[in-house]
C-alpha positions in Angstrom: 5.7 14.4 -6.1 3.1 11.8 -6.2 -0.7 12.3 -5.9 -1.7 13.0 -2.2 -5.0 12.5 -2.6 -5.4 10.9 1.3 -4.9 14.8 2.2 -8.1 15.7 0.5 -10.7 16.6 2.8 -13.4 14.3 1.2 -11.6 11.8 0.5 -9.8 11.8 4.1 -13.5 11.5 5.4 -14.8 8.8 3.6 -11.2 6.6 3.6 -12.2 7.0 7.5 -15.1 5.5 7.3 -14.1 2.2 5.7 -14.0 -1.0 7.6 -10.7 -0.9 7.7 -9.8 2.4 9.1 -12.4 1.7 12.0 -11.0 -1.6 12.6 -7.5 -1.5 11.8 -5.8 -4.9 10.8 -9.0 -7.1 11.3 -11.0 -5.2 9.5 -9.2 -5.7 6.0 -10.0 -9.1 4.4 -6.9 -9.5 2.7 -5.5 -9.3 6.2 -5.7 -13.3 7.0 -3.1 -14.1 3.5 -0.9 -11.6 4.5 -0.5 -12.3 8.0 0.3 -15.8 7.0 3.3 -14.3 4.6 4.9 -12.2 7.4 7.9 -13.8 9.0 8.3 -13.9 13.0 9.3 -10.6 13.9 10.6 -10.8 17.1 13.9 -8.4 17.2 13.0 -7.2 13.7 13.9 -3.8 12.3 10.5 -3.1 10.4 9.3 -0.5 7.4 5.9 -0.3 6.3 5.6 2.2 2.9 2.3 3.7 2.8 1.7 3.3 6.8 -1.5 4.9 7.0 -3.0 5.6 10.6 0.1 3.1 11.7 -2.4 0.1 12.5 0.4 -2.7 10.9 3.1 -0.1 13.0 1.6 -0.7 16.0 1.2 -4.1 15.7 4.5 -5.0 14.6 5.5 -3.6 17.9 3.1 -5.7 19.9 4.7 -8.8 18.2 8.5 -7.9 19.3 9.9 -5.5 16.6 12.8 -3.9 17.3 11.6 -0.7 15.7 9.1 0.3 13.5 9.4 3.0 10.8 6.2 3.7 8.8 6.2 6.4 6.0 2.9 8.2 4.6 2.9 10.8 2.3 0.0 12.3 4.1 -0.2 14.3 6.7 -3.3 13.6 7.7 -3.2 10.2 7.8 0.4 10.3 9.8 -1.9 13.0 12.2 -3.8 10.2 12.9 -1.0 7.3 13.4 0.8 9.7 15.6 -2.1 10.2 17.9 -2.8 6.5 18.1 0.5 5.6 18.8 2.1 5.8 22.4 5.6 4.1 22.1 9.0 5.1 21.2 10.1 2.1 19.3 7.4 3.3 16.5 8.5 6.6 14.3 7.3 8.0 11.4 8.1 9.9 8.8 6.2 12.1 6.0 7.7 11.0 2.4 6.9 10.5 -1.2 8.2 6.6 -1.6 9.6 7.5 -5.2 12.5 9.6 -3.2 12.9 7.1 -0.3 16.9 7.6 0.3 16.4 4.3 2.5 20.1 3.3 4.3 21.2 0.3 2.6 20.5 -2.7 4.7 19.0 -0.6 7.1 15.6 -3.6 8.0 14.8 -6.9 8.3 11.3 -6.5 6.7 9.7 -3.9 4.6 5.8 -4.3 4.4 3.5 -2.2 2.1 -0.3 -2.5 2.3 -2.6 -0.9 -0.9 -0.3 1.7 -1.3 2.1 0.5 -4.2 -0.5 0.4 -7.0 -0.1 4.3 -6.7 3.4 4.6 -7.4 4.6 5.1 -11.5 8.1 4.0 -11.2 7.8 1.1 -9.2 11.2 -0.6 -10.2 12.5 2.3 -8.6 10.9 1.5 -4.9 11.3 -2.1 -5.4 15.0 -1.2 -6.3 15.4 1.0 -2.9 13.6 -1.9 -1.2 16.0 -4.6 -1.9 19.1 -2.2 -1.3 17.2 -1.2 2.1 16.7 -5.1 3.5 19.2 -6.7 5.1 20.2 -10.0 3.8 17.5 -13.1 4.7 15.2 -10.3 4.9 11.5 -10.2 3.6 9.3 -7.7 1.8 5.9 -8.0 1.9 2.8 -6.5 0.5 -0.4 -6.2 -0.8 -1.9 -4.0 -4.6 -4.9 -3.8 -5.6 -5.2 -6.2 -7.9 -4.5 -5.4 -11.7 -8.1 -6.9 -13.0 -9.8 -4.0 -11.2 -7.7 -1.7 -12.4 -7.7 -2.8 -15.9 -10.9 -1.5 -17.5 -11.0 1.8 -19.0 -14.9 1.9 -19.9 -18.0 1.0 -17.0 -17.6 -2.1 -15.1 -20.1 -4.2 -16.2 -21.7 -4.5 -19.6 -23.9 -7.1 -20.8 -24.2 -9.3 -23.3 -26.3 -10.6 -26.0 -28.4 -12.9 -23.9 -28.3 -10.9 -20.9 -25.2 -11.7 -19.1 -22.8 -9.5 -17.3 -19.1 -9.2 -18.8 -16.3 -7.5 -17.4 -14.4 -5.3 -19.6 -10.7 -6.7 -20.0 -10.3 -5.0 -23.5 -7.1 -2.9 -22.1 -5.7 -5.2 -19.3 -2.2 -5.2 -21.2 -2.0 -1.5 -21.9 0.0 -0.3 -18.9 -0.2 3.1 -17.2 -2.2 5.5 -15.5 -5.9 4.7 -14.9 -8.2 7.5 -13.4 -11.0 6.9 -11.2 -13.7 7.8 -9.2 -13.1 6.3 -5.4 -14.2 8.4 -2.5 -13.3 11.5 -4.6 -13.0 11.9 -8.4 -9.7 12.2 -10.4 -7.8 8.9 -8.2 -4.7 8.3 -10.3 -3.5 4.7 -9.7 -1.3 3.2 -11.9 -2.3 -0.5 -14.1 0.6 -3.3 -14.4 -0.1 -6.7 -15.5 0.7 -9.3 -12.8 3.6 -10.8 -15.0 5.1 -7.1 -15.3 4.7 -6.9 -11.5 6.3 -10.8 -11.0 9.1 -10.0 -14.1 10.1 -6.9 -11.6 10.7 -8.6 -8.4 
């Protein structure tokens, strides 16, 4: 099973907090781009891997999906979709994305925000995603982006003459990278963007 850190109490508290989770969609500044990539979605039949409190969910709904399925791994954060969430063409569902068993051509668009960077084997999801869509459809989604995840000693050092460099030395040594966000001991897993292009 995958690491479920979102169920840790301290780390549940503080991913609260963020401007995000207070503000849903708005509140995430990637949100802008990858509105703009999101076909209409009027009549759609919608997944959304790694749905969190169900904030993309619900607001796939208000723009005309059909349905909405949104899997977490968590349990608390599904806690907190299900409470927010008052309509029946919305359902989720509490599974590891590695072990999907998604019916083939079962949506029209599968969306994933900040969730996939977690995942080891991510042919294998990208493999279940494309079997899952239905043909003309779209996936869509958001990492964190491979630069940040790249350095394996402090962010910043300095050089020389006083200036700040930011330690690239392993970005093409792939695998798991450990870190200290909200919690210590957050496993998220490095790719270079031309593994992660080569793969779709």
């Amino acid at each position: 099973m995958s690491q479920n850190v979102y169920d840790d109490p301290a780390f549940f508290e503080g991913y609260s907090q963020l401007r995000r989770s207070r503000l849903g969609l708005p509140g995430a500044p990637e949100w802008p781009a990858v509105r703009a990539l999101l076909p209409p979605l009027a009549g759609l039949g919608v997944l959304d891997l790694g749905c969190g409190f169900g904030w993309f969910c619900r607001w796939a709904r208000e723009e005309g999906a059909a349905s909405v399925l949104g899997i977490d791994l968590s349990e608390k954060m599904l806690g907190r979709a299900r409470a927010a969430t008052k309509d029946e063409g919305v359902s989720y569902l509490q599974a590891d994305v590695r072990d999907l068993g998604l019916p083939e051509a079962g949506f029209d668009l599968v969306y994933s925000s900040l969730a996939l960077h977690y995942v080891e084997d991510l042919a294998k999801v990208v493999g279940a995603v494309r079997t899952a869509l239905r043909d003309g459809g779209s996936f869509v989604f958001s990492i964190e982006h491979p630069v940040y995840m790249a350095p394996t000693r402090p962010r910043w050092t300095k050089s020389e003459d006083g200036r700040r460099i930011w330690p690239l030395d392993s970005y093409g040594r792939e695998g798991a990278r450990t870190t200290d966000w909200l919690t210590p001991g957050v496993v998220k897993f490095h790719r270079t963007l031309g593994t992660s292009l080569n793969l779709l």
